[in-house]
BADOKE-806577 format. One record per residue (C-alpha): residue in one letter; x, y, z. Coordinates in steps of 0.2 Angstrom, whole numbers, plus 2048, in hexadecimal, padded with zeros to 3 digits. Each point is the difference from the previous one (the first is absolute). Example, Ala and Ser with C-alpha at 12.3 -4.5 7.8 and 13.67 -1.06 7.14 Angstrom:
a83E7EA827
s8068117FD
// end
This chain:
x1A8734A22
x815805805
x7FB80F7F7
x7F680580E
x7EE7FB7FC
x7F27FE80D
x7FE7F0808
x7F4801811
x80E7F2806
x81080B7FD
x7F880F808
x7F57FA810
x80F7EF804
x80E8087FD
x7FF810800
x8028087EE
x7F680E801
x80A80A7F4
x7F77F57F3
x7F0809801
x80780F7F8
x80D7F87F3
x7F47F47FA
x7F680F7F6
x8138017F8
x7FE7EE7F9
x7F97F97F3
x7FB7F07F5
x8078017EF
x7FF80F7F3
x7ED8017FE
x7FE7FE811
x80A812804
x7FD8077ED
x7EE801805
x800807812
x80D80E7FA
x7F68047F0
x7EF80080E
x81080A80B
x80280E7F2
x7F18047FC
x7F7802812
x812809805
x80080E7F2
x7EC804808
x8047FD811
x81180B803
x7F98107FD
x7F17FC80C
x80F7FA80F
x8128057FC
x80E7F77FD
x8017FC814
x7ED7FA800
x8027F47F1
x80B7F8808
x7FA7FD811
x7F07FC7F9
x8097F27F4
x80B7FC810
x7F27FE80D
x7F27FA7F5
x80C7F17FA
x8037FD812
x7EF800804
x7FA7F37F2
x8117F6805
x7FB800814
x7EE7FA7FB
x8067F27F3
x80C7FC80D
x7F17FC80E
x7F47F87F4
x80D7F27F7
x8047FD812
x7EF7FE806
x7FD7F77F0
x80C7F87FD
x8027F17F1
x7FF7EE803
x80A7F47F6
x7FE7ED806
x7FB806810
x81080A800
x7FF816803
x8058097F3
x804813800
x7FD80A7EE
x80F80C7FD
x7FA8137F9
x80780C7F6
x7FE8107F6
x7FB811801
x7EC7FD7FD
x7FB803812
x80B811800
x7F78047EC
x7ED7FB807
x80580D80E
x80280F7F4
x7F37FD7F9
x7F4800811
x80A812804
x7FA8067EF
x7F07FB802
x7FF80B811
x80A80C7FB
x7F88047EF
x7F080480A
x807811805
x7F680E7FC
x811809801
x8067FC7EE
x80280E7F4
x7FA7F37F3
x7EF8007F8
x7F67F680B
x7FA7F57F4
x8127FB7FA
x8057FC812
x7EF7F4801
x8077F67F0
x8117FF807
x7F57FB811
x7F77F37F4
x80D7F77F6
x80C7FF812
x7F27F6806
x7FC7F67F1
x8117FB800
x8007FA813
x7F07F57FF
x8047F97EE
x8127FC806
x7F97F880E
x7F27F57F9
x80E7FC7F5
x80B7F880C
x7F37F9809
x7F97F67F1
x8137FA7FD
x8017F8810
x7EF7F87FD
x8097FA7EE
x80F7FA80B
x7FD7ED7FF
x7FF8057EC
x81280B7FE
x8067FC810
x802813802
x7FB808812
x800810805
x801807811
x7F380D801
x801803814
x80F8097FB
x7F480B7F3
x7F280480B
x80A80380E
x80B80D7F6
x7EF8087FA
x7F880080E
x811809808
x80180B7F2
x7EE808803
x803801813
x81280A7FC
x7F780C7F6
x7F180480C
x80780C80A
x80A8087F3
x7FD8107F4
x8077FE7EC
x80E80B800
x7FB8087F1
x7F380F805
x8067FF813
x80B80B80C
x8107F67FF
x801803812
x7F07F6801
x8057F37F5
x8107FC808
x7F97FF80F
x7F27F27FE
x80D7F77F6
x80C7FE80D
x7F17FB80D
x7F87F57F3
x8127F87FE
x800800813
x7EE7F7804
x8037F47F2
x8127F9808
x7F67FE810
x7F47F87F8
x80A7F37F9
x80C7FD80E
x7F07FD80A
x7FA7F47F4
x8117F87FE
x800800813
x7F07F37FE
x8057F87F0
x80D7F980C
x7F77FA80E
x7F57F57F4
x8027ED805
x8087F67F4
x7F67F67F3
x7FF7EC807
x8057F57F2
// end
């Protein structure tokens, strides 16, 4: 947590904001990170030709965020009781920021602009996809298993990147097969309406009343 995690008590009380984006920088022991930068390679080396060097990074940057600002409002909402006493969960790690590749891949590989063979781009489509929802039920069934290992995953912070991830990519083109005029364009007002977008919904996060204990 002095690392700079995210805790919903250390943002919304007192302020530490900056903790929505350096928590993707954390992490829980060596699996914990091994895993998200292996998951980090691989859905890098196919996203980077699709969005630059720049968009890679502001989609790791903003989806992160965006999968923070939502874990931050639920484990606030939610919060845990112990013995009648609240409890607020500290997250970390760049999951939210890897599920949000992977939902701008899977808009991004529906272009029709690709000078790929359509059928290669519809597996790539495929196995992005397969690795979202299988991550997902995954992490779901470990918190279910939670009273077992004691293990528990955060999975706001991995829909909300997801979700943030697809909704980046919407508007944009792949800049492979498009007018680099064009692409650089609809990135920087992508970039844009997502930083609005969250700052809007950072803006609420913050007016949500405290959890009573």
């Amino acid at each position: 947590m002095f690392w700079g995690a995210d805790r919903p008590d250390n943002v919304l009380l007192y302020g530490q904001w900056w903790r929505i984006v350096t928590a993707m920088f954390v992490h829980v022991g060596i699996l914990h990170i091994a895993t998200n930068m292996w998951c980090l390679w691989n859905l890098g080396l196919l996203a980077e030709p699709l969005m630059g060097s720049f968009g890679l990074f502001a989609v790791y940057i903003l989806t992160g965020a965006a999968g923070n600002l939502l874990s931050t409002a639920k484990n606030w909402m939610y919060p845990v009781h112990d013995a009648g006493a609240v409890v607020f969960q500290a997250g970390a790690g760049a999951s939210g920021a890897v599920f949000g590749i992977a939902g701008a891949l899977i808009i991004l590989l529906k272009s029709k602009r690709l000078p790929v063979p359509p059928e290669e781009v519809r597996k790539l489509r495929k196995s992005v996809i397969y690795f979202a929802v299988i991550n997902l039920v995954i992490l779901y069934c470990v918190n279910f298993a939670k009273g077992i290992t004691g293990i528990e995953v955060d999975n706001s912070a991995h829909v909300g990147g997801l979700l943030c991830g697809m909704l980046f990519a919407a508007p944009m083109v792949p800049r492979i097969g498009s007018p680099r005029s064009e692409f650089q364009f609809k990135l920087r007002l992508t970039v844009g309406l997502v930083v609005l977008l969250l700052v809007l919904f950072g803006f609420y996060v913050a007016h949500i009343p405290p959890p009573q204990s």
